[in-house]
KOLFI-892863 format. One record per residue (C-alpha): x, y, z. Coordinates in pm, 1 decimal. Example, Ala and Ser with C-alpha at 12.3 -4.5 7.8 and 13.67 -1.06 7.14 Angstrom:
2
<u->1230.0; v->-450.0; w->780.0> $
<u->1367.0; v->-106.0; w->714.0> $
//
This chain:
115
<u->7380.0; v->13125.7; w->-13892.1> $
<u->7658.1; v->13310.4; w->-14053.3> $
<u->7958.3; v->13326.2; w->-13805.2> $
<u->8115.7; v->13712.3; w->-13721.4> $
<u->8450.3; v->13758.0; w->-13789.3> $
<u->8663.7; v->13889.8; w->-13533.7> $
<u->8878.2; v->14239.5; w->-13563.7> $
<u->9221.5; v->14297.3; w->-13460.7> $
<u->9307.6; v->14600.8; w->-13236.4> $
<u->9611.0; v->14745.1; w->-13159.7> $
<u->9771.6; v->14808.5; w->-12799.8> $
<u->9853.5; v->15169.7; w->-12794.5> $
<u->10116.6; v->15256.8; w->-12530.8> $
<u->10031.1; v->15590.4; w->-12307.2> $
<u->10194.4; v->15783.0; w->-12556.2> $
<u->10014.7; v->15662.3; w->-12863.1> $
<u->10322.2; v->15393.3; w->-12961.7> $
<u->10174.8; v->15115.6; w->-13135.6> $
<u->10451.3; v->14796.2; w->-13085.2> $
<u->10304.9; v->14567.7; w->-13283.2> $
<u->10209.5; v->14797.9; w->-13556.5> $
<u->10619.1; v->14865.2; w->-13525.7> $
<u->10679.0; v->14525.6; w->-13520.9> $
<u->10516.7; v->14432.7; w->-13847.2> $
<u->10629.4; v->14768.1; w->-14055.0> $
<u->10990.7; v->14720.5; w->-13981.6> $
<u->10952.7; v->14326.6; w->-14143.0> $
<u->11020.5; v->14272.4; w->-14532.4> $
<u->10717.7; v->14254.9; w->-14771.3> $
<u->10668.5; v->13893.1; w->-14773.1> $
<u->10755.3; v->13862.3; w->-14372.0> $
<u->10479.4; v->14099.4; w->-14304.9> $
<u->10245.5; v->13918.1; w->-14542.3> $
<u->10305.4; v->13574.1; w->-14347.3> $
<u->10235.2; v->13766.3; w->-14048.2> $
<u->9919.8; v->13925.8; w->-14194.3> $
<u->9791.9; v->13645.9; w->-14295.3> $
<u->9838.0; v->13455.2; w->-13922.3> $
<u->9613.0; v->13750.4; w->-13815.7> $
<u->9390.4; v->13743.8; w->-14041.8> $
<u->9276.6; v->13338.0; w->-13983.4> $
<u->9248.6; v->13421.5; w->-13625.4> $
<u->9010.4; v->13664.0; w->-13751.8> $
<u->8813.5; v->13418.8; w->-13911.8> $
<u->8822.8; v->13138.6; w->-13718.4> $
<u->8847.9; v->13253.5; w->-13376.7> $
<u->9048.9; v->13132.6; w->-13139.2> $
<u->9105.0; v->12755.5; w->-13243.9> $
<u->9322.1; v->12912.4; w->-13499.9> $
<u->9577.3; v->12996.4; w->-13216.3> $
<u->9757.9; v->12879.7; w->-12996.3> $
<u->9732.6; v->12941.3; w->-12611.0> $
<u->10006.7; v->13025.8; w->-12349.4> $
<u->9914.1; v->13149.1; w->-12038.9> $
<u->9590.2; v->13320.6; w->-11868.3> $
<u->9404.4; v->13521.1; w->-12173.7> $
<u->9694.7; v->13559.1; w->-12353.4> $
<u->9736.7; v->13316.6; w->-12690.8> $
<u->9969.2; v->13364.8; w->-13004.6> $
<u->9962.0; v->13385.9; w->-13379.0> $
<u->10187.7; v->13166.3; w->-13546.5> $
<u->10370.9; v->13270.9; w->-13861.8> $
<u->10642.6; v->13100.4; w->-14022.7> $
<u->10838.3; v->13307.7; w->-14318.7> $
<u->11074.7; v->13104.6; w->-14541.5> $
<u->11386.5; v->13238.3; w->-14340.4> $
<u->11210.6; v->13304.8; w->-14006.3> $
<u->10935.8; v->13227.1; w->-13800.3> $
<u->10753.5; v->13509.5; w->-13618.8> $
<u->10507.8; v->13530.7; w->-13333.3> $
<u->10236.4; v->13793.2; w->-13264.8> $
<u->10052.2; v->13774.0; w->-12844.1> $
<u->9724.8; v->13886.9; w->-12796.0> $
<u->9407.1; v->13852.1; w->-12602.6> $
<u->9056.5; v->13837.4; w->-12690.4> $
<u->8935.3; v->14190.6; w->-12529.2> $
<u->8555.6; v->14155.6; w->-12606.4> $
<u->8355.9; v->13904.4; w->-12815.0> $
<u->8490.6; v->14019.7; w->-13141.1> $
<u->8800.0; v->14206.8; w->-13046.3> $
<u->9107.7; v->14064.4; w->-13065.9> $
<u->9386.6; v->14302.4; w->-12871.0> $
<u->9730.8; v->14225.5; w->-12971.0> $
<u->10014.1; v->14293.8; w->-12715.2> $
<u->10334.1; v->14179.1; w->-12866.7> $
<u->10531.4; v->14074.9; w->-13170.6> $
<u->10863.6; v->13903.7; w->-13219.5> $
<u->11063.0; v->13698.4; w->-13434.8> $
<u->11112.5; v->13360.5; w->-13269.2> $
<u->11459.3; v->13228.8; w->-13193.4> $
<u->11405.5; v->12990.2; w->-12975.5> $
<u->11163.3; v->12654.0; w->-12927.2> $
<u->10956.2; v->12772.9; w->-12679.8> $
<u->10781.0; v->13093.9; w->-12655.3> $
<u->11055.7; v->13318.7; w->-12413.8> $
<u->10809.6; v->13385.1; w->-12084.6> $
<u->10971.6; v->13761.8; w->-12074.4> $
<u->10758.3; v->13826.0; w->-12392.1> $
<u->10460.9; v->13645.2; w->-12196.1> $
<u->10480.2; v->13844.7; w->-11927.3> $
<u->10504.8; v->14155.7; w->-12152.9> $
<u->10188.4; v->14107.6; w->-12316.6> $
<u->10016.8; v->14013.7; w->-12002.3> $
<u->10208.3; v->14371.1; w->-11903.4> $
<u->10038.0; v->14564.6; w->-12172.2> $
<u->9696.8; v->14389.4; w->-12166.1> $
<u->9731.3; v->14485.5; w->-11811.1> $
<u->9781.3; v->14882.6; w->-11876.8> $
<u->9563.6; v->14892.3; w->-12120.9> $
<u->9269.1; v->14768.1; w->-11956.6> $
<u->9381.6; v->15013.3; w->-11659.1> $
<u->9363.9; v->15314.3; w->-11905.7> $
<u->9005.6; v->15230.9; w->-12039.7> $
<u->8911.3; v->15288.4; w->-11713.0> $
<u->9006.2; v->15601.8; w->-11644.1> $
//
């Protein structure tokens, strides 16, 4: 049995702004990349590839040579992956403010696809 890969979504703010998408345009080439590439194992390996935080919300890790970055999302269906939040990490620990905003967004958006 051939396993289906997941695919990545983006949150999309009330007025259309996509953060993440933000997020990962305003890194360098090779930053982006690093990112991409967390993504895309999630993507094929499901959730074992990440790492979870809190509730349904888990995290991409991507180290860059100068930086390492972190991307929050949920699983939003069996093979939808939302993500809610990027960031470049500066600290050991994931920061619970950008927790909380993820669960924030995963929170509005599920609101919104009910209306």
């Amino acid at each position: 049995m051939t396993r289906r890969r997941l695919r990545w979504r983006d949150y999309r703010t009330g007025s259309g702004a996509r953060p993440v998408r933000a997020f990962i345009d305003a890194l360098g080439d090779e930053d982006a990349a690093v990112v991409l590439a967390g993504m895309k194992d999630v993507a094929e390996n499901g959730l074992a590839a990440a790492r979870h935080l809190r509730g349904e919300i888990y995290e991409v890790r991507a180290d860059g040579e100068q930086r390492a970055f972190r991307l929050l999302f949920c699983q939003e269906t069996k093979f939808i992956l939302l993500s809610l939040s990027g960031f470049t990490k500066k600290t050991r620990k994931t920061p619970p403010s950008e927790v909380t905003r993820a669960e924030a967004r995963l929170k509005d958006w599920r609101f919104r696809s009910e209306q």
